[in-house]
C-alpha positions in Angstrom: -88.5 32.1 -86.9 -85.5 33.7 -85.6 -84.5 33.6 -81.3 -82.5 36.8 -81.0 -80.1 37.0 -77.5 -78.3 39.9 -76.3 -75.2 39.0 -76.3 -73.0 39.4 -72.5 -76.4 40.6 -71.2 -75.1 39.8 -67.5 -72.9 42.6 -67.6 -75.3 45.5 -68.5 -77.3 44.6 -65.5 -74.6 43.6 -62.9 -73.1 47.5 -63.9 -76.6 49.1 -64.1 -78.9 47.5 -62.4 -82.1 45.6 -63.4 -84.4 48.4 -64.1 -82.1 50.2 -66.6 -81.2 46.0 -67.9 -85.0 45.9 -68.5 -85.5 49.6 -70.4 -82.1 48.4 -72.7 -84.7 45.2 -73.3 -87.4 47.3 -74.3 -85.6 49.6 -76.6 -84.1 47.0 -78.4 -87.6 45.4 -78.6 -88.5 48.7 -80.1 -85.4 48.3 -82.7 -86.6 45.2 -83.3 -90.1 46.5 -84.2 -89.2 49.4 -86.5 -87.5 47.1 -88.5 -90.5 44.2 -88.7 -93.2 44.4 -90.9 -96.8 44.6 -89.3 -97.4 41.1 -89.6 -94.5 40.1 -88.1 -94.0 39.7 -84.4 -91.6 40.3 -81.5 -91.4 39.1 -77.9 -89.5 38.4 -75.2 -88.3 34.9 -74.8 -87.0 34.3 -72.1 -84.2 36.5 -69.7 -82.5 38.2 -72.9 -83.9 36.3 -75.4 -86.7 37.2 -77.9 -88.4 35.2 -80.7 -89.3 36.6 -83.7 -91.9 35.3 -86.4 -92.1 36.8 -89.7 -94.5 34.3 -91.5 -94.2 34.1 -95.5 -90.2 34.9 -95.0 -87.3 32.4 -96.4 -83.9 32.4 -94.2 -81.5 34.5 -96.6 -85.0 37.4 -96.3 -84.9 36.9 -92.4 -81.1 37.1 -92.2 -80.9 40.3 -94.6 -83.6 41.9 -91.8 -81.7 40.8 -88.9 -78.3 41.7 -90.0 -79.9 45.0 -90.3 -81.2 45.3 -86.9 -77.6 43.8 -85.1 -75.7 46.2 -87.5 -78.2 49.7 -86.0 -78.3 48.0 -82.6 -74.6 47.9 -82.7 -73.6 51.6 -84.1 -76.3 53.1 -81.7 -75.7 53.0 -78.1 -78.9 52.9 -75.9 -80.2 55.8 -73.8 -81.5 54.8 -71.0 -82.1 56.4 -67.4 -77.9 55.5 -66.6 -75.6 58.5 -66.9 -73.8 56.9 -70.0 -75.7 55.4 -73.0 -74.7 51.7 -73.3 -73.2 49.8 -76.0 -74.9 46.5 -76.8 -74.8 43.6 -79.5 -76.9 40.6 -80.5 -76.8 37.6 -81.5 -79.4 36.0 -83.7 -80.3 32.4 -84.8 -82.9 31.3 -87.8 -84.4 28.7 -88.7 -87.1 28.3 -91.8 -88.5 25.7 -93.8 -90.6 23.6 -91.1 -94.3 23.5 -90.3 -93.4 22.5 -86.7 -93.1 25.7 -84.9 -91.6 23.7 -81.7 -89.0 22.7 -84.1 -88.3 26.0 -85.7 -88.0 27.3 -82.2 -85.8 24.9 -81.1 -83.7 24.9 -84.8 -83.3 28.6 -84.2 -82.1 28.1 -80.6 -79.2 25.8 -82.1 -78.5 28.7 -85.2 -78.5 31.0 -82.1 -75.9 29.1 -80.0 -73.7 28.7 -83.0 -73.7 31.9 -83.8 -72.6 33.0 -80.6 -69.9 30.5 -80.6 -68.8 32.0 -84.1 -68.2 35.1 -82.0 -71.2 36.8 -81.5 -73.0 40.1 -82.9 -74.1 38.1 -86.3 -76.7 35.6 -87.4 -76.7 32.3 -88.1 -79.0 30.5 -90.1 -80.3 26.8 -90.2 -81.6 25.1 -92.9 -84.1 21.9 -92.8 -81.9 19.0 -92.4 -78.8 21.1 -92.0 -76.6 20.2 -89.2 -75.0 23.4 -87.4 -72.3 22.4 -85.4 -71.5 24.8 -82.0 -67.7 24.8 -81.4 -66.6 26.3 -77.7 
């Protein structure tokens, strides 16, 4: 399970507005997809945030996948309905190797917020019975 967050989100809608904030949401839930296998699955979270499941997928698979999808989300702006296509990056958090998926969720959350305090735009993963530790 991985919780993916875009990172500085705030700014993309306090400069553009909402509506173009939610079409920058979609097309990188479109990134997202074209990168997933079919079984896998995509959705928004909450605000920015989006979980992803890829059943059957150990962390150093997941983290390969993501890294790919932060790296293309990163090089490609995002056309949207704005005058300017806009520059985003995400952060990602993963967590594998627990039946629990309330505790994957929330393991992921933690890799998420630790990756962001590593400075942002990279993936973090988290290990059963690994401690992460957010700094900042």
């Amino acid at each position: 399970v991985a919780m993916v967050d875009v990172d500085r989100f705030k700014v993309v809608n306090d400069t553009f507005g909402h509506v173009i904030g939610d079409e920058v949401l979609r097309a990188i839930a479109g990134r997202m997809r074209s990168h997933l296998r079919p079984r896998d699955l995509v959705g928004r979270y909450g605000g920015e945030e989006f979980a992803v499941v890829m059943p059957d997928t150990d962390g150093d698979v997941a983290r390969t996948v993501l890294e790919r999808i932060i790296v293309q989300v990163a090089a490609d702006p995002i056309r949207t309905d704005a005058e300017v296509p806009i520059r985003v990056t995400l952060s990602a958090g993963v967590a594998e190797g627990d039946p629990d998926l309330t505790s994957l969720l929330r393991r992921a959350d933690f890799a998420l917020l630790h990756a962001k305090s590593q400075g942002r735009n990279r993936v973090e993963v988290s290990v059963r019975g690994e401690r992460l530790t957010p700094t900042g």
